[in-house]
VMD Tcl script that draws the C-alpha trace (Angstrom):
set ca {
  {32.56 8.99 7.71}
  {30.73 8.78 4.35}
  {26.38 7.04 4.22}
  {26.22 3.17 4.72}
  {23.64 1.02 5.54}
  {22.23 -2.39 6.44}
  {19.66 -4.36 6.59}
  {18.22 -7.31 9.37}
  {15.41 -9.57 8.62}
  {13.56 -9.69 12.13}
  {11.49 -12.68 10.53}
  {14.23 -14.66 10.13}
  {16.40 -13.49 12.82}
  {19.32 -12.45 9.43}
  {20.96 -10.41 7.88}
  {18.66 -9.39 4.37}
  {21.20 -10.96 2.22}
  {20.29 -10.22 -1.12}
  {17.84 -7.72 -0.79}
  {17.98 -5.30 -3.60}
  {18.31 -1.53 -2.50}
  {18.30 1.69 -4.72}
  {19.55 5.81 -3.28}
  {18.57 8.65 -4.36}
  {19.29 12.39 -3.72}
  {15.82 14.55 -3.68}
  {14.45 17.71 -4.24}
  {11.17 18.55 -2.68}
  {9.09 15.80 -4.62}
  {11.97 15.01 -7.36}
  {14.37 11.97 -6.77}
  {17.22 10.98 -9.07}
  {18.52 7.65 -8.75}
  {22.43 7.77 -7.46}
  {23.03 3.71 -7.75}
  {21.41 0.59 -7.32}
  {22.72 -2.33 -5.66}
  {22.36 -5.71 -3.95}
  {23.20 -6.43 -0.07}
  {25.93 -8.94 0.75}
  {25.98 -12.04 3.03}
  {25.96 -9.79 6.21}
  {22.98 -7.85 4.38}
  {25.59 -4.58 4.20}
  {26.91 -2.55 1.07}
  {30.23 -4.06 -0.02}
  {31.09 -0.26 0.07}
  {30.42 2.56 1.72}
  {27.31 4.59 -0.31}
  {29.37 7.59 0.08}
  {32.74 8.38 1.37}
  {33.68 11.43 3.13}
  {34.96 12.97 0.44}
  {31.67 12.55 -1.60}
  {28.84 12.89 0.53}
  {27.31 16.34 0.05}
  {24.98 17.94 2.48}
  {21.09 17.21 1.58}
  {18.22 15.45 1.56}
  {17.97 11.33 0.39}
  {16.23 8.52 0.14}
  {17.11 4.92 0.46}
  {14.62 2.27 -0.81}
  {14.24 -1.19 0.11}
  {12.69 -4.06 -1.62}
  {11.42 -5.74 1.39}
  {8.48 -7.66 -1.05}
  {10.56 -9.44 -3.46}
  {13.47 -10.22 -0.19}
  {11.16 -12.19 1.52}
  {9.72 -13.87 -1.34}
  {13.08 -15.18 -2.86}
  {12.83 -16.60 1.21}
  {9.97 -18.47 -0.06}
  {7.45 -16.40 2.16}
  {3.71 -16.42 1.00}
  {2.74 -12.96 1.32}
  {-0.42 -11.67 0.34}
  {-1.51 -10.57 -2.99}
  {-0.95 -7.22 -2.38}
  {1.83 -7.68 0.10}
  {1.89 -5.37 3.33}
  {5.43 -4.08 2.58}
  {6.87 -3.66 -0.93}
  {9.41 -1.17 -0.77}
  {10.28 0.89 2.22}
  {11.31 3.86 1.46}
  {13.34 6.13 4.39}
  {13.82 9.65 3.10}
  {16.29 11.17 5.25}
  {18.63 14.38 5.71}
  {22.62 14.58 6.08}
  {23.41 18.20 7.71}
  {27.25 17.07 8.37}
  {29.81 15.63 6.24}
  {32.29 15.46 8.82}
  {29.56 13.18 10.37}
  {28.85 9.22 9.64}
  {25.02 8.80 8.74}
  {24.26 4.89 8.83}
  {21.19 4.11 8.24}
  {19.94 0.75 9.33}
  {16.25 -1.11 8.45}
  {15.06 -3.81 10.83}
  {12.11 -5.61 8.57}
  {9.43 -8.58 8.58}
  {6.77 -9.10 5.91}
  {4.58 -6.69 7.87}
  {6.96 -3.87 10.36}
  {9.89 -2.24 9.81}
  {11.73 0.31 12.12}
  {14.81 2.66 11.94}
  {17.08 4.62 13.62}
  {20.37 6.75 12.91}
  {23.16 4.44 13.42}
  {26.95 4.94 14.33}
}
mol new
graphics top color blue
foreach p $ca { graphics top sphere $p radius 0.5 }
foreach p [lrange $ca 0 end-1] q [lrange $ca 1 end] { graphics top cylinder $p $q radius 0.2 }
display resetview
């Protein structure tokens, strides 16, 4: 159970290794940064975000730095890019529940969905 998530580059056809993601809990319009990390080879969280025993129910938001990802690849983007961070703000209603949320992202799209 617990919040994980993971990213694919749909450019590349790869995992976003590297790509630098922050969580937050929210309130209506306030967010407080919960941790800040950096997504391994298979472009996944080393750990879960939050294990069963710590994930509370509320509201969330994961942000992705889909700009500087793709220009560590070397991608030209424009000046501004399309996509700097992606930001999914989400609700978990169940604890006993997994919530994985997974980005699919170019330089220019990005979907999501509520993973298993």
């Amino acid at each position: 159970m617990g919040l994980s998530t993971h990213v694919l580059d749909t450019m590349n056809g790869c995992p976003a290794a590297g790509m630098a993601v922050e969580l937050f809990s929210t309130e209506g319009e306030k967010a407080t940064l919960i941790k800040s990390l950096v997504l391994n080879h298979d472009g996944r969280t080393d750990a879960p975000l939050f294990d069963n025993n710590t994930l509370k129910v509320g509201t969330y938001r994961l942000t992705f730095d889909v700009a500087a990802y793709f220009k560590a690849r070397g991608v030209e983007l424009p000046e501004p890019s399309f996509l700097n961070k992606v930001s999914l703000d989400f609700g978990v209603a169940n604890v006993e529940q997994h919530y994985h949320v997974p980005l699919l992202v170019s330089p220019w799209s990005y979907s999501t969905y509520r993973g298993s």
